[in-house]
HTML snippet that shows the backbone in 3Dmol.js (N, CA, C, O; Angstrom):
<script src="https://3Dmol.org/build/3Dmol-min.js"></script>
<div id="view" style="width:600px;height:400px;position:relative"></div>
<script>
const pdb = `
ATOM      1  N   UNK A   1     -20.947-151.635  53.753  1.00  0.00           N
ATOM      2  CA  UNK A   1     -21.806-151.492  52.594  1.00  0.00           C
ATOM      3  C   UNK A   1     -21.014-151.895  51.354  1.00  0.00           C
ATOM      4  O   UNK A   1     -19.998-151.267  51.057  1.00  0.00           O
ATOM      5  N   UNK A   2     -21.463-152.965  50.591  1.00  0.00           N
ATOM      6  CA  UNK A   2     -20.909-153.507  48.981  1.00  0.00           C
ATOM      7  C   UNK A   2     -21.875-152.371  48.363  1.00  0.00           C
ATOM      8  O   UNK A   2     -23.046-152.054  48.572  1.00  0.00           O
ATOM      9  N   UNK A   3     -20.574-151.773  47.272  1.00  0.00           N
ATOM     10  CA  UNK A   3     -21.409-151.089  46.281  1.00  0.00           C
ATOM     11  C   UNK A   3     -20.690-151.875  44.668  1.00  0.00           C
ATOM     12  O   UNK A   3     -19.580-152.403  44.597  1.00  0.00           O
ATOM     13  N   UNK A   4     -21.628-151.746  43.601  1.00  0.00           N
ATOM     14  CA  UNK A   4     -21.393-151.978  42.679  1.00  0.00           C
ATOM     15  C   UNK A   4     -21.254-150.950  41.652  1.00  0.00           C
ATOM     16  O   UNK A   4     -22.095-150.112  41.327  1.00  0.00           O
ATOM     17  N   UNK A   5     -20.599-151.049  41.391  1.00  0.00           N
ATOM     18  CA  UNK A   5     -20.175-149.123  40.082  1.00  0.00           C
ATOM     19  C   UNK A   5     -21.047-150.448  38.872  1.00  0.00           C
ATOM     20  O   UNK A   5     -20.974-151.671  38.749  1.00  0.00           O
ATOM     21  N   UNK A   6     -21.602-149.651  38.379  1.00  0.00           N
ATOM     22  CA  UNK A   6     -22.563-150.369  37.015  1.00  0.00           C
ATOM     23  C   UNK A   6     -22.300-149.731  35.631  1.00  0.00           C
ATOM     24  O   UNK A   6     -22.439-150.266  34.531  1.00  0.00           O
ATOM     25  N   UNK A   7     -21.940-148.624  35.883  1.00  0.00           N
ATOM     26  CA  UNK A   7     -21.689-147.984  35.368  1.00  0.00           C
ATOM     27  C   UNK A   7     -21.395-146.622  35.145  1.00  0.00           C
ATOM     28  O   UNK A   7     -22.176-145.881  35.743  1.00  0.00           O
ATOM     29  N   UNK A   8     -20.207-145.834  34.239  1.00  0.00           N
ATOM     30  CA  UNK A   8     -19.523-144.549  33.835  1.00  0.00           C
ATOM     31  C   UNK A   8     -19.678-144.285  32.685  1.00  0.00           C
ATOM     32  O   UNK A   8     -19.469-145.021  31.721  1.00  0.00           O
ATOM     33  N   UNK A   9     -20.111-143.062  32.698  1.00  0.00           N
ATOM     34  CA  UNK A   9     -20.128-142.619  31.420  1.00  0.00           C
ATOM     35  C   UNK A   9     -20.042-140.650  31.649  1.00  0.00           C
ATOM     36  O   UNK A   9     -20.230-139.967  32.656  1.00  0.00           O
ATOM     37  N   UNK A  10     -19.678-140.259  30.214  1.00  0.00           N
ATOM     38  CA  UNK A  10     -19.494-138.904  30.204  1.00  0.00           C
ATOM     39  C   UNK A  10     -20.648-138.230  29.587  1.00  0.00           C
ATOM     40  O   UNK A  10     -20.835-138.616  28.433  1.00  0.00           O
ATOM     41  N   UNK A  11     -21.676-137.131  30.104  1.00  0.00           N
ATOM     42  CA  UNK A  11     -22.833-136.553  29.759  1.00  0.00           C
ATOM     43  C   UNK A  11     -22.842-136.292  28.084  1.00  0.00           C
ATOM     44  O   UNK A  11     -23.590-136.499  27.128  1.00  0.00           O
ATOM     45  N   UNK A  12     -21.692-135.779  28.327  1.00  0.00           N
ATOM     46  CA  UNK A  12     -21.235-134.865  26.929  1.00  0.00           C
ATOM     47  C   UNK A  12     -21.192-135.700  25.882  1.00  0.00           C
ATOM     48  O   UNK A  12     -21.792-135.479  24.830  1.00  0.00           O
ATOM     49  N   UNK A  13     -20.435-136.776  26.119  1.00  0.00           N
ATOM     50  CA  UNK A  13     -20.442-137.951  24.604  1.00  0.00           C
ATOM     51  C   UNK A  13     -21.956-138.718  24.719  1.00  0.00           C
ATOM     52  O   UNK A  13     -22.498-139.200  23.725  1.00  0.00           O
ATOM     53  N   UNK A  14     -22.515-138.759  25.978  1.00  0.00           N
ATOM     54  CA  UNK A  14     -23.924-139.389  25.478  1.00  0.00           C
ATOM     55  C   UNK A  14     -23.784-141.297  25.529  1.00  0.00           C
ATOM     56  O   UNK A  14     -24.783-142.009  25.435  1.00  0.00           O
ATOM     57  N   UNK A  15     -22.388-141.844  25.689  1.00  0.00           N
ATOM     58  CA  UNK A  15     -22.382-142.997  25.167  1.00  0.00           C
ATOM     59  C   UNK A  15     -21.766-143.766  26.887  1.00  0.00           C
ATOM     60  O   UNK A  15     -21.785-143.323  28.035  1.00  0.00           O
ATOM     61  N   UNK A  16     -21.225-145.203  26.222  1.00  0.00           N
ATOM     62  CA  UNK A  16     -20.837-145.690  27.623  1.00  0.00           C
ATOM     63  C   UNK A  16     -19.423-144.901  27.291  1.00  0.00           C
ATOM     64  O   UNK A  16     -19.319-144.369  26.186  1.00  0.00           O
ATOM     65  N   UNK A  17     -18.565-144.838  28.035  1.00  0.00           N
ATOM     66  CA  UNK A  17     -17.186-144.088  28.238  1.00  0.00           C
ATOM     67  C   UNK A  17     -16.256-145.603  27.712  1.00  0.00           C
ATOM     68  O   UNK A  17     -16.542-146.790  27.869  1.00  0.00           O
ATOM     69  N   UNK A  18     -15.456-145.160  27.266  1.00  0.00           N
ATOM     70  CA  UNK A  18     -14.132-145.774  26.494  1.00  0.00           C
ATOM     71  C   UNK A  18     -12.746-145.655  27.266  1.00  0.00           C
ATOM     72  O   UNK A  18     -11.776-146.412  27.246  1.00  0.00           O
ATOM     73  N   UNK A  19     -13.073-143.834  28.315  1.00  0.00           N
ATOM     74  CA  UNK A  19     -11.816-143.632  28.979  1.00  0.00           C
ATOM     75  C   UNK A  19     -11.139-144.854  29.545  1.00  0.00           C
ATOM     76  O   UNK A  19     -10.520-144.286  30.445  1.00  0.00           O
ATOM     77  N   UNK A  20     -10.892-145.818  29.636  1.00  0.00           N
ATOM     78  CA  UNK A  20      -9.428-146.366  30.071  1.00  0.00           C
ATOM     79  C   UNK A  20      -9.192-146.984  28.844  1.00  0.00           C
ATOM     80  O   UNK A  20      -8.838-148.152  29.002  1.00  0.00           O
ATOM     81  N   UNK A  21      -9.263-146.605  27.587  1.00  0.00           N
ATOM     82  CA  UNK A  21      -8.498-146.808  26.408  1.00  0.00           C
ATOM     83  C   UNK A  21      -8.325-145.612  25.497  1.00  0.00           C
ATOM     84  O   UNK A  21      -7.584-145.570  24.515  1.00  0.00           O
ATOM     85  N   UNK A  22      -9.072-144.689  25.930  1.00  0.00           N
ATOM     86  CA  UNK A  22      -9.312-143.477  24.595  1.00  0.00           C
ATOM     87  C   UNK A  22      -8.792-142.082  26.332  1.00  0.00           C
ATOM     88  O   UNK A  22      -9.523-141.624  27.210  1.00  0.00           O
ATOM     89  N   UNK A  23      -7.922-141.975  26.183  1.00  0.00           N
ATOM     90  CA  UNK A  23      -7.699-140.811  27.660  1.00  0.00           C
ATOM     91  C   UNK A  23      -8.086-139.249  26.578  1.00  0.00           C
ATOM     92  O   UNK A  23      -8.270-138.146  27.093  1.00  0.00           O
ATOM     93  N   UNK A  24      -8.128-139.432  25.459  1.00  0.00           N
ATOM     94  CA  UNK A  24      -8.118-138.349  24.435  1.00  0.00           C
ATOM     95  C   UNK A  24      -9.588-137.596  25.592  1.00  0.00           C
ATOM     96  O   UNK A  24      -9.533-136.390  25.832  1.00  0.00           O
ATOM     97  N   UNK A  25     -10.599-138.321  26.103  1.00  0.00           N
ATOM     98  CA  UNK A  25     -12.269-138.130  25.509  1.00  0.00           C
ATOM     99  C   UNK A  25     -12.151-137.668  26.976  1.00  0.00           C
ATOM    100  O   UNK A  25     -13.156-137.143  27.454  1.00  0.00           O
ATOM    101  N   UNK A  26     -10.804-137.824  27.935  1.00  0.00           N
ATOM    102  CA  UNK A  26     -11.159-136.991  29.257  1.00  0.00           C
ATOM    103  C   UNK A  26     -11.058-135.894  29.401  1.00  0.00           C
ATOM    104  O   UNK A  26     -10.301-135.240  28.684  1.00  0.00           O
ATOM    105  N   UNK A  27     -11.793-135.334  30.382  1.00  0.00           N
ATOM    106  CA  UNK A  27     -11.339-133.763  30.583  1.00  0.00           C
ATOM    107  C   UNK A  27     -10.678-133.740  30.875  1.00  0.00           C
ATOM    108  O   UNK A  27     -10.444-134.633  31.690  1.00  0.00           O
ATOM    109  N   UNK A  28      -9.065-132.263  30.463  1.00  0.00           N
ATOM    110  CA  UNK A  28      -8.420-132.080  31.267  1.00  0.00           C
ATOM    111  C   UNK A  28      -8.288-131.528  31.958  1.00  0.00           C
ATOM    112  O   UNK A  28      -7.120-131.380  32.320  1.00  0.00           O
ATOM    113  N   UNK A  29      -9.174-130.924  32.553  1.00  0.00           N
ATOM    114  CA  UNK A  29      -9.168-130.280  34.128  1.00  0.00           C
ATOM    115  C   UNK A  29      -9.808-131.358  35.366  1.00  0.00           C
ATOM    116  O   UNK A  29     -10.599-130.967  36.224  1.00  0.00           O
ATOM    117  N   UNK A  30      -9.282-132.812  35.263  1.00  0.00           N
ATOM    118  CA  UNK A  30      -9.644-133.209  36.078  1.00  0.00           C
ATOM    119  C   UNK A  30      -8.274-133.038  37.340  1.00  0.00           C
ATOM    120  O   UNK A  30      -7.091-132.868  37.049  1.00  0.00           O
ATOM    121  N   UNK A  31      -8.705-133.115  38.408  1.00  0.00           N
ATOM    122  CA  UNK A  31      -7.395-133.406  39.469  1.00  0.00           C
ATOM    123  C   UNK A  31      -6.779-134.872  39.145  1.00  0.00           C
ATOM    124  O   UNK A  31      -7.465-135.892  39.086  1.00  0.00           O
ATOM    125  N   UNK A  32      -5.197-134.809  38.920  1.00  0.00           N
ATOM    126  CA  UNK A  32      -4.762-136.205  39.497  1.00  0.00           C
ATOM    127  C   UNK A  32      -5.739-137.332  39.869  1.00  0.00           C
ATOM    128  O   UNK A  32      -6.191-138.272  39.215  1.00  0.00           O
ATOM    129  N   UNK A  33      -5.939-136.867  41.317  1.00  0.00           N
ATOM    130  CA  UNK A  33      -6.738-138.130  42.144  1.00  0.00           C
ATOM    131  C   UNK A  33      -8.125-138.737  41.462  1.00  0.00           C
ATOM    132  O   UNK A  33      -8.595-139.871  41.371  1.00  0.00           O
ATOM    133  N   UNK A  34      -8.679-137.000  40.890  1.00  0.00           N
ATOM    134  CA  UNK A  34     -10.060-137.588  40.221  1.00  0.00           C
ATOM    135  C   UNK A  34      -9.486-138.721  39.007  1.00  0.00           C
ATOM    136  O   UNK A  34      -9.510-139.935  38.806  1.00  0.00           O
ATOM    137  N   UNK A  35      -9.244-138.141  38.707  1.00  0.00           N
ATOM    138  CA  UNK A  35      -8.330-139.456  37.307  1.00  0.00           C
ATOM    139  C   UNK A  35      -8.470-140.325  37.178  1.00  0.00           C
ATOM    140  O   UNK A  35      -9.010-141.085  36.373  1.00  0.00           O
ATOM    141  N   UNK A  36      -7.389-140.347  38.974  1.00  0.00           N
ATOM    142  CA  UNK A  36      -6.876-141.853  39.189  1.00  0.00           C
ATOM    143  C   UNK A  36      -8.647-142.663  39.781  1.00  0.00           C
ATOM    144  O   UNK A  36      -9.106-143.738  39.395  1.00  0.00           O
ATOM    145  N   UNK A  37      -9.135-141.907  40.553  1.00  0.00           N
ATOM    146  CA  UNK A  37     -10.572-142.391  40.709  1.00  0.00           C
ATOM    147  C   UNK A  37     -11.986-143.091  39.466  1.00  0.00           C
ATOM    148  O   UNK A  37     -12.894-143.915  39.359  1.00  0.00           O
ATOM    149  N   UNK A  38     -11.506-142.381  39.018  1.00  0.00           N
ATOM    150  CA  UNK A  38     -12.188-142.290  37.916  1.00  0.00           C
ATOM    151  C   UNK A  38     -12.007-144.067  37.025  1.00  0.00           C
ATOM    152  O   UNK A  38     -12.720-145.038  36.768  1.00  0.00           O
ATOM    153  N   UNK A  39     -10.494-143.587  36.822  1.00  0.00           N
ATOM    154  CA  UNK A  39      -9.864-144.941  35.876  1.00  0.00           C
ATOM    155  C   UNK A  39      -9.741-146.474  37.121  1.00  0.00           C
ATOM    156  O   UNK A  39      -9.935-147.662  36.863  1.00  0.00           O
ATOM    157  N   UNK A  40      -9.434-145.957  38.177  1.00  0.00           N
ATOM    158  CA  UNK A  40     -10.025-146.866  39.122  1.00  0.00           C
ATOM    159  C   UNK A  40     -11.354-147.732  39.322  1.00  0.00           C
ATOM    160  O   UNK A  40     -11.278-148.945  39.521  1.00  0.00           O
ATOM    161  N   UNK A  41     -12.366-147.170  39.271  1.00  0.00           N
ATOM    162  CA  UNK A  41     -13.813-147.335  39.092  1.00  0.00           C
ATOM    163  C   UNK A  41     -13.801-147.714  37.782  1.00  0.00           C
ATOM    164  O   UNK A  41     -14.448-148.761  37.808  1.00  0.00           O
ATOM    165  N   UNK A  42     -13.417-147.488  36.463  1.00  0.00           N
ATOM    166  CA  UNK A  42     -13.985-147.974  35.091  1.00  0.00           C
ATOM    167  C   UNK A  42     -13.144-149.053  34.861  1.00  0.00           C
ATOM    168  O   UNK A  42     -13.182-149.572  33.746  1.00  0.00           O
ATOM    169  N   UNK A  43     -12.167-149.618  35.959  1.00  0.00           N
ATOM    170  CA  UNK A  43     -11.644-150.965  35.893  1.00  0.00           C
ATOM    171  C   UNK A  43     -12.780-151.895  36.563  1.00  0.00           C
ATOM    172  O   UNK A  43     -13.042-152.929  35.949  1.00  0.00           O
ATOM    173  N   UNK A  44     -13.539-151.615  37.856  1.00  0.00           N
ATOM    174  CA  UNK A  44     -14.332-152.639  38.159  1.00  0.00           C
ATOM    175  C   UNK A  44     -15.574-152.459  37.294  1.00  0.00           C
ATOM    176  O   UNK A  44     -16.180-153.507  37.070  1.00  0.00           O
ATOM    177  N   UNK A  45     -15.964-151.599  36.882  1.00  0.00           N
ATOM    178  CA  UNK A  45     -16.922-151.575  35.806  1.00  0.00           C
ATOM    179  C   UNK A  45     -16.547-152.417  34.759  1.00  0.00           C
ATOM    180  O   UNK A  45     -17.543-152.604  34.060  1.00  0.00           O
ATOM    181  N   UNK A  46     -15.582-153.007  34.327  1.00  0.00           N
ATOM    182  CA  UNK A  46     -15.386-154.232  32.917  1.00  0.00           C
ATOM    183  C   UNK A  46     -15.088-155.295  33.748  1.00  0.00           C
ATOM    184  O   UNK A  46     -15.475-156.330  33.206  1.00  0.00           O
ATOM    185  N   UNK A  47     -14.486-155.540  35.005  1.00  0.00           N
ATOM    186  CA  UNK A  47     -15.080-156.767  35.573  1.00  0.00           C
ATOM    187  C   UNK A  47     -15.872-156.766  36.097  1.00  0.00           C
ATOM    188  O   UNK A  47     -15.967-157.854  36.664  1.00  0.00           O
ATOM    189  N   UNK A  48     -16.992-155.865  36.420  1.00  0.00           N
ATOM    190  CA  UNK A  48     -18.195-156.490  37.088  1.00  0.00           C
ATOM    191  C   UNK A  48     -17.721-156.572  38.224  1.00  0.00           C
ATOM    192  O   UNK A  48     -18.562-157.287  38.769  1.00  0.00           O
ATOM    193  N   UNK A  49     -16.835-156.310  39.110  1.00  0.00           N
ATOM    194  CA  UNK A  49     -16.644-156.576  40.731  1.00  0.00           C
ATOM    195  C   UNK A  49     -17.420-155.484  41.695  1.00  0.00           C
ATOM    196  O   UNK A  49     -17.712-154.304  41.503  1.00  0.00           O
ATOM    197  N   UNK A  50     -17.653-156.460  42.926  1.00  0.00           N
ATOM    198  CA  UNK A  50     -18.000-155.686  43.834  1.00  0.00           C
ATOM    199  C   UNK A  50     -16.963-155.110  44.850  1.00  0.00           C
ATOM    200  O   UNK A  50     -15.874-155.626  45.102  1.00  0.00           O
ATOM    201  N   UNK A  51     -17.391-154.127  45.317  1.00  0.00           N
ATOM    202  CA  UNK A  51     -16.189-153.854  46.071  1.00  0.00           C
ATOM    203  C   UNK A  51     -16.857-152.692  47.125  1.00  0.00           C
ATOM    204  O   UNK A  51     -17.831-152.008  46.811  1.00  0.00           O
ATOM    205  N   UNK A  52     -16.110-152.591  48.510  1.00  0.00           N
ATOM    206  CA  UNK A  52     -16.698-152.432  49.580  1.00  0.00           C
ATOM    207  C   UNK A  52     -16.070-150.910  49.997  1.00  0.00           C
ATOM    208  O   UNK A  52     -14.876-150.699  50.205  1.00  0.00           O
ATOM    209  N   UNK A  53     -17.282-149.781  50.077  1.00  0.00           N
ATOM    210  CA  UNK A  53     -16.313-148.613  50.324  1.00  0.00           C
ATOM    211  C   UNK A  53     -15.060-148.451  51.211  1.00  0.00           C
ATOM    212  O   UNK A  53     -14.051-147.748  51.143  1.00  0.00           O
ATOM    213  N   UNK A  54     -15.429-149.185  51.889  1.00  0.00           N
ATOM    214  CA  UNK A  54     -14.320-149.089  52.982  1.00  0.00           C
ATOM    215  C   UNK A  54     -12.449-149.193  51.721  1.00  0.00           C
ATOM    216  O   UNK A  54     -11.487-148.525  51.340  1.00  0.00           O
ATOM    217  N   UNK A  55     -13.056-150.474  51.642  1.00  0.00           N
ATOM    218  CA  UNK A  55     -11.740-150.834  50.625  1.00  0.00           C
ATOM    219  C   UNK A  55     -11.501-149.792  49.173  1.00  0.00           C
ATOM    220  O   UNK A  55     -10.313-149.788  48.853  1.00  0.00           O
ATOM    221  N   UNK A  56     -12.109-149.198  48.544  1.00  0.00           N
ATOM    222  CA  UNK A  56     -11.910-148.143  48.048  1.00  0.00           C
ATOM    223  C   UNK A  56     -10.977-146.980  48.284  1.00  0.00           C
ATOM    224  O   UNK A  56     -10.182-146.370  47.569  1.00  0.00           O
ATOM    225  N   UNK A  57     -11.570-146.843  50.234  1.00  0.00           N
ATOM    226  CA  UNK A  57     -10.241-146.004  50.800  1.00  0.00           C
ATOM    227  C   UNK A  57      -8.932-146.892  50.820  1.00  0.00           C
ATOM    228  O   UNK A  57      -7.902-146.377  50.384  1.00  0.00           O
ATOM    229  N   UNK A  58      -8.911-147.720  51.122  1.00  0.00           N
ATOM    230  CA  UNK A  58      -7.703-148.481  51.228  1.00  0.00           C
ATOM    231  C   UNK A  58      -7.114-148.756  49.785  1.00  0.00           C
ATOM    232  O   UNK A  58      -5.903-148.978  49.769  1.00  0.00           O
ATOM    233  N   UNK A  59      -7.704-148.776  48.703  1.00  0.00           N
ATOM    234  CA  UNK A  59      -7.146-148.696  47.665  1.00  0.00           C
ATOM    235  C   UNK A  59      -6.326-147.354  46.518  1.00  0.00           C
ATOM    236  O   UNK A  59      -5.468-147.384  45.635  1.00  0.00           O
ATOM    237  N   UNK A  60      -7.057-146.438  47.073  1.00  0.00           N
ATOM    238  CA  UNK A  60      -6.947-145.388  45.933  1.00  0.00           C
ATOM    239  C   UNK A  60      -5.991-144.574  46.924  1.00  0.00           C
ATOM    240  O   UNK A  60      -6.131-144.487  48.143  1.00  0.00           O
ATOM    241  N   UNK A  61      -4.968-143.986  46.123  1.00  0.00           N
ATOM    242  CA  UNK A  61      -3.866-143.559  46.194  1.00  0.00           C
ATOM    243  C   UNK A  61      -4.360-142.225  46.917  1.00  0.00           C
ATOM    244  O   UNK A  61      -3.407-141.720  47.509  1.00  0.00           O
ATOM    245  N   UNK A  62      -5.489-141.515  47.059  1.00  0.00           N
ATOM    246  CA  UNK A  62      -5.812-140.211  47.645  1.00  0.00           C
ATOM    247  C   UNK A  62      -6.725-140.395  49.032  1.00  0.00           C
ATOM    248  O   UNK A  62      -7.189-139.371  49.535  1.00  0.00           O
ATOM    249  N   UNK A  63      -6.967-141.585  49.605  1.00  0.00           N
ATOM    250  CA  UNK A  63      -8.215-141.756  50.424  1.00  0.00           C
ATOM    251  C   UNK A  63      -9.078-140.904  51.046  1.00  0.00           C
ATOM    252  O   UNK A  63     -10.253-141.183  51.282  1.00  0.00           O
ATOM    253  N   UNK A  64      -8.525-139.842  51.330  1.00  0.00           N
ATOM    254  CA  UNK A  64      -8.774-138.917  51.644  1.00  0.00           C
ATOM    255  C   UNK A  64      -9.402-137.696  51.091  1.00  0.00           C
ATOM    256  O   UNK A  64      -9.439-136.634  51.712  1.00  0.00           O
ATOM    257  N   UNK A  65     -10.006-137.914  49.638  1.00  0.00           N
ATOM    258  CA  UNK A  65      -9.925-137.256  48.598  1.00  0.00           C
ATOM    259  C   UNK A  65     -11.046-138.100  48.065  1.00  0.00           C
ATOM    260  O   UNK A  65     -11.695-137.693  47.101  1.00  0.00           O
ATOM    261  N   UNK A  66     -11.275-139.093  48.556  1.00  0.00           N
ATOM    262  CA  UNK A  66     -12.448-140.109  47.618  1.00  0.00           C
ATOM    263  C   UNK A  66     -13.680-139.183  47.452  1.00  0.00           C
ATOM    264  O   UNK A  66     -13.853-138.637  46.362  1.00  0.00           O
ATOM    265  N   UNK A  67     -14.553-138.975  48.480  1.00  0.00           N
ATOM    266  CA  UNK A  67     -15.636-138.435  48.429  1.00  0.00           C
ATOM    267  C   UNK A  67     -15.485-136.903  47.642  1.00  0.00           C
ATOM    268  O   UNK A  67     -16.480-136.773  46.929  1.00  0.00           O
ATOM    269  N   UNK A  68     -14.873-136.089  47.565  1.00  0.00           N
ATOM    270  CA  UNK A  68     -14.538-135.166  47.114  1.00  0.00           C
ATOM    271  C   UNK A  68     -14.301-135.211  45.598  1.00  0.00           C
ATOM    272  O   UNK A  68     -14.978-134.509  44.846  1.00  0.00           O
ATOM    273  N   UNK A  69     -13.209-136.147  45.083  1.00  0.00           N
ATOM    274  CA  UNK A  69     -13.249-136.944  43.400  1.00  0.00           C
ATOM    275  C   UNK A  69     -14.341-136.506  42.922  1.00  0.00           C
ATOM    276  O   UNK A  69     -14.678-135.662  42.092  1.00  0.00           O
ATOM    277  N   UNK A  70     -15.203-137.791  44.116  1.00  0.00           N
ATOM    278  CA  UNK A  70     -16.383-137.783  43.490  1.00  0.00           C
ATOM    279  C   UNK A  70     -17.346-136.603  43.041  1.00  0.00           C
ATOM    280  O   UNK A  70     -17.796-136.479  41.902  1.00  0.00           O
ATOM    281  N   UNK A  71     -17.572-135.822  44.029  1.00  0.00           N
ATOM    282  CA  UNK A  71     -18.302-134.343  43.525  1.00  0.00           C
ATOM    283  C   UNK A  71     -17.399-133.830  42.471  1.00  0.00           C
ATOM    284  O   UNK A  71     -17.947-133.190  41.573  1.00  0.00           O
ATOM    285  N   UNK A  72     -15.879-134.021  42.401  1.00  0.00           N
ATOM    286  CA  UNK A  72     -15.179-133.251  41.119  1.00  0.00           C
ATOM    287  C   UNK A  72     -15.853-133.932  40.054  1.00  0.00           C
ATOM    288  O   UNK A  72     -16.331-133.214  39.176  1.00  0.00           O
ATOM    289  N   UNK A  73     -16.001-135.299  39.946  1.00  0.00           N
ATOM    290  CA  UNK A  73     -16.306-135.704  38.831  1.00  0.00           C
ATOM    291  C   UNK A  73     -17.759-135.469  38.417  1.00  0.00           C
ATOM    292  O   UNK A  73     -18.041-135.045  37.296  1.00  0.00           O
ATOM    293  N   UNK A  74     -18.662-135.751  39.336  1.00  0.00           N
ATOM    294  CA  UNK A  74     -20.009-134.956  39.483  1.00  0.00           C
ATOM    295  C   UNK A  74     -20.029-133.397  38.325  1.00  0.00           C
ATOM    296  O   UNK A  74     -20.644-133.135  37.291  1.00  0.00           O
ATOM    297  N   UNK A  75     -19.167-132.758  39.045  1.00  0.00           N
ATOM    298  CA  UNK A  75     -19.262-131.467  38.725  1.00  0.00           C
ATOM    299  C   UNK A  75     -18.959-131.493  36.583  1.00  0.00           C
ATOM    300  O   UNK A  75     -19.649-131.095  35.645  1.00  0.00           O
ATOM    301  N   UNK A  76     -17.602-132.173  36.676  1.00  0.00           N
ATOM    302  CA  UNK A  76     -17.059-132.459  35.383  1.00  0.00           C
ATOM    303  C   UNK A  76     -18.444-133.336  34.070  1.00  0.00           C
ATOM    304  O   UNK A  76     -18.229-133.743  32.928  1.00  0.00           O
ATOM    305  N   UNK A  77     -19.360-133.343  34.626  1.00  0.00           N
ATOM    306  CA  UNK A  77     -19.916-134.280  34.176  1.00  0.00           C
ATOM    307  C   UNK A  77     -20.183-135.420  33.471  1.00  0.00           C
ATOM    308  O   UNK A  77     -20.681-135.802  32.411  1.00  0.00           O
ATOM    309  N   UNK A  78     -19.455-135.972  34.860  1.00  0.00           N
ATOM    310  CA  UNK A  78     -19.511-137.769  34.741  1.00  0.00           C
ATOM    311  C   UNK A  78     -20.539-138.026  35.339  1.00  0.00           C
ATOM    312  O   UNK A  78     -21.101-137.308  36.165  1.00  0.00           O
ATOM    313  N   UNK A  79     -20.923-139.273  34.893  1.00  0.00           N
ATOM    314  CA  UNK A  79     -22.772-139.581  35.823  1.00  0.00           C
ATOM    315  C   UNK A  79     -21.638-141.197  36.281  1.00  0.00           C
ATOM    316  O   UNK A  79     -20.942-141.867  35.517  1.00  0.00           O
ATOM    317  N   UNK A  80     -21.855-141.354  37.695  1.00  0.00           N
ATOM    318  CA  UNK A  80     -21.280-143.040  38.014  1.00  0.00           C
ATOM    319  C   UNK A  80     -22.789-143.354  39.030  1.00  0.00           C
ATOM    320  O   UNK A  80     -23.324-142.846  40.016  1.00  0.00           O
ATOM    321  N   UNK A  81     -22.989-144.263  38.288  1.00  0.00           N
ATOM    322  CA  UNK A  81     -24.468-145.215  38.810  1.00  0.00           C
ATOM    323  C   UNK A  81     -23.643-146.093  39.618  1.00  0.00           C
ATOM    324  O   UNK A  81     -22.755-146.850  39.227  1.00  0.00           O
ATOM    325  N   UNK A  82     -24.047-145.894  40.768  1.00  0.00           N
ATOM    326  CA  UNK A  82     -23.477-147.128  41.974  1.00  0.00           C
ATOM    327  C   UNK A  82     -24.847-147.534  42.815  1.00  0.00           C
ATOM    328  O   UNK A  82     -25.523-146.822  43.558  1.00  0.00           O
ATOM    329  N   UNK A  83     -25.045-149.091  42.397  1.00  0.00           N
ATOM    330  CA  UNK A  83     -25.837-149.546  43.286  1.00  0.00           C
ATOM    331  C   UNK A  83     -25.838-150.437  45.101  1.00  0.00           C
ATOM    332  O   UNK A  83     -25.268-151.527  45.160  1.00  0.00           O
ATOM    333  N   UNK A  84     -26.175-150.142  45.773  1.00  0.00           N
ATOM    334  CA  UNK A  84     -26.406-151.085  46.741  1.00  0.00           C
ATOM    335  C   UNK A  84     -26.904-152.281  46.765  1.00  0.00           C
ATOM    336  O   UNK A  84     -28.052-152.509  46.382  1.00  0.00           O
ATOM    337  N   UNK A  85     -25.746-153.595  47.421  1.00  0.00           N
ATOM    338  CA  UNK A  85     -26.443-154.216  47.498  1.00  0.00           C
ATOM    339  C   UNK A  85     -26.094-155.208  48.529  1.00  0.00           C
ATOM    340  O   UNK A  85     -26.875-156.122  48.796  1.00  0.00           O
TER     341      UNK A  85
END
`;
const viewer = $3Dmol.createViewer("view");
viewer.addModel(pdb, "pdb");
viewer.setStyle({}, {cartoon: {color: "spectrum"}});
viewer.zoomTo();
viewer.render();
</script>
């Protein structure tokens, strides 16, 4: 399955997210991994790449931890729109 991250953003600011230039506007109670997930994903979000879950695990420093991030960040309220395609 290709998914496309379209987009990140934080509930709370209301706007598109800035985090991988402004780290001020993150929470800090995120985990490490969520972080690194996080700032991971809002890199293919400014290129526009697709990229294949599988390779996600193979990329991110926690693989094991991906799906989980994700509900942290869920919880933190980040909204990440990922489409299928």
């Amino acid at each position: 399955m290709k998914l496309k991250p379209s987009s990140i953003f934080n509930k709370e600011y209301n706007d598109e997210a800035t985090f991988c230039h402004d780290v001020d506007k993150l929470k800090t109670n995120l985990s490490t991994s969520a972080l690194s997930l996080l700032l991971f994903l809002a890199d293919f979000c400014e290129s526009n790449s697709y990229i294949e879950y599988s390779d996600l695990l193979e990329v991110h420093p926690y693989p094991s931890k991906v799906r989980e991030n994700l509900n942290e960040l869920l919880e933190n309220g980040y909204v990440i729109v990922i489409h299928n395609i």
